[in-house]
C-alpha positions as a printed Julia matrix, in Angstrom:
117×3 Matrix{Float64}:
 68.27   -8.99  27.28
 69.13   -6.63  29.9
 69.92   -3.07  28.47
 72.09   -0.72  30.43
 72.58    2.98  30.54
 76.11    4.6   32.25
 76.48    8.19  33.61
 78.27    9.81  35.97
 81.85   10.32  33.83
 83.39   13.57  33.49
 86.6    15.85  33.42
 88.38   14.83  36.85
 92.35   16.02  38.27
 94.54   13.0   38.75
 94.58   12.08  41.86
 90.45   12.85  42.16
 87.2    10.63  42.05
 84.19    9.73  40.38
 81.74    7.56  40.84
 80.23    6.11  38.03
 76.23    4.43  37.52
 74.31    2.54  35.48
 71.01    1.5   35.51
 69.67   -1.68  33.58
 66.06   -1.83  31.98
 64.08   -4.96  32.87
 63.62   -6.69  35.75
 65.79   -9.67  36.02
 69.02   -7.51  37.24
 69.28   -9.23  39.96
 69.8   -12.69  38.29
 72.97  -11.67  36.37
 77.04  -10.83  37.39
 77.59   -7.79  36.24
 80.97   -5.91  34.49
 82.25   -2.44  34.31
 84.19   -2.22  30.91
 86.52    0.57  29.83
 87.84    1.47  26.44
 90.27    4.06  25.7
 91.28    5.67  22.58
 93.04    2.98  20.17
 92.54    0.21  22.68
 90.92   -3.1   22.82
 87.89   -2.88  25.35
 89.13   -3.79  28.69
 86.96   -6.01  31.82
 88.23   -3.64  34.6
 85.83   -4.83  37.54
 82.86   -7.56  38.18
 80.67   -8.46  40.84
 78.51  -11.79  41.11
 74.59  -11.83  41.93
 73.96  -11.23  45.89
 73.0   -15.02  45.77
 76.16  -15.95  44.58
 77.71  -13.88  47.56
 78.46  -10.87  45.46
 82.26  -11.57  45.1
 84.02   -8.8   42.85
 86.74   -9.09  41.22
 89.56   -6.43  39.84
 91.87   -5.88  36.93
 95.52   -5.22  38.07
 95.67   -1.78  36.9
 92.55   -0.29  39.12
 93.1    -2.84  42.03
 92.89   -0.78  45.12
 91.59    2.13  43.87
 88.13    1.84  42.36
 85.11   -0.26  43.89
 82.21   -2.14  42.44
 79.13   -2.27  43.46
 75.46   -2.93  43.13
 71.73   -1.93  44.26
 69.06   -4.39  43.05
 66.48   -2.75  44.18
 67.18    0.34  41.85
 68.81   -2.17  39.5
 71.64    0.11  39.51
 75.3    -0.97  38.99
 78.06    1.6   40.6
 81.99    2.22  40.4
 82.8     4.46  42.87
 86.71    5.34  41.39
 89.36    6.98  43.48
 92.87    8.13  42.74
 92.25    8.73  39.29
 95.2     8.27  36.89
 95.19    9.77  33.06
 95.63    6.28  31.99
 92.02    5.71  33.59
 90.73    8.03  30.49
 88.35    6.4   28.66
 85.0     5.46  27.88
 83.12    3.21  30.65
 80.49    0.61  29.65
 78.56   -1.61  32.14
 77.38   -4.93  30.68
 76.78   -8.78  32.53
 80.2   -10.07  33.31
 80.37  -12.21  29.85
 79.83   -8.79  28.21
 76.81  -10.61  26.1
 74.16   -8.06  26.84
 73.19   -4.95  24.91
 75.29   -2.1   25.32
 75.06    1.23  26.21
 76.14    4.42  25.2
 78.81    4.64  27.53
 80.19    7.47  30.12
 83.15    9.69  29.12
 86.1     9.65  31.74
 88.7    12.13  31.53
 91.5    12.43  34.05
 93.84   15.24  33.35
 95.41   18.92  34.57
């Protein structure tokens, strides 16, 4: 299993950005689709963006509510995952988890995100 590791979160304004990382142990990163995963306070955990393997032609898609506004991304030669996040809402507060896209991996710690003024 691929085991990930998420930084990058923080105390932002609405309206600012973030971008978020996550680098995965092992070396078959490039093999899987990947997910960025948020969960808020009382809330079910929440798929908010994937991205296939490059051989797959890296297609990403978006949940509704961050659709426009935050970007996946990946780097296999760092086997690092990103979500670069802009116009940050204070319904985007939560905690962000990377996992593969079927969420069936080990997870990480997670990286705070806060957006208030």
């Amino acid at each position: 299993q691929v085991q990930f590791v998420e930084s990058g979160g923080g105390l932002v304004q609405p309206g600012g950005s973030l971008r978020l990382s996550c680098v995965a142990s092992g070396s078959l990163f490039a093999i899987y689709a990947l997910g960025w995963y948020r969960q808020a306070p009382g809330q079910q955990l929440e798929l908010v963006a994937t991205i296939a393997t490059i051989r797959s032609g890296g297609t990403t898609t978006y949940a509704d509510s961050v659709k426009g506004r935050f970007t996946i991304s990946r780097d296999n030669a760092k086997n690092t995952l990103y979500l670069q996040m802009n116009s940050l809402k204070p319904e985007d507060t939560a905690v962000y988890y990377c996992n593969t896209r079927s969420g069936n991996s080990l997870w990480g710690q997670g990286t705070q995100v806060t957006v208030s003024s």
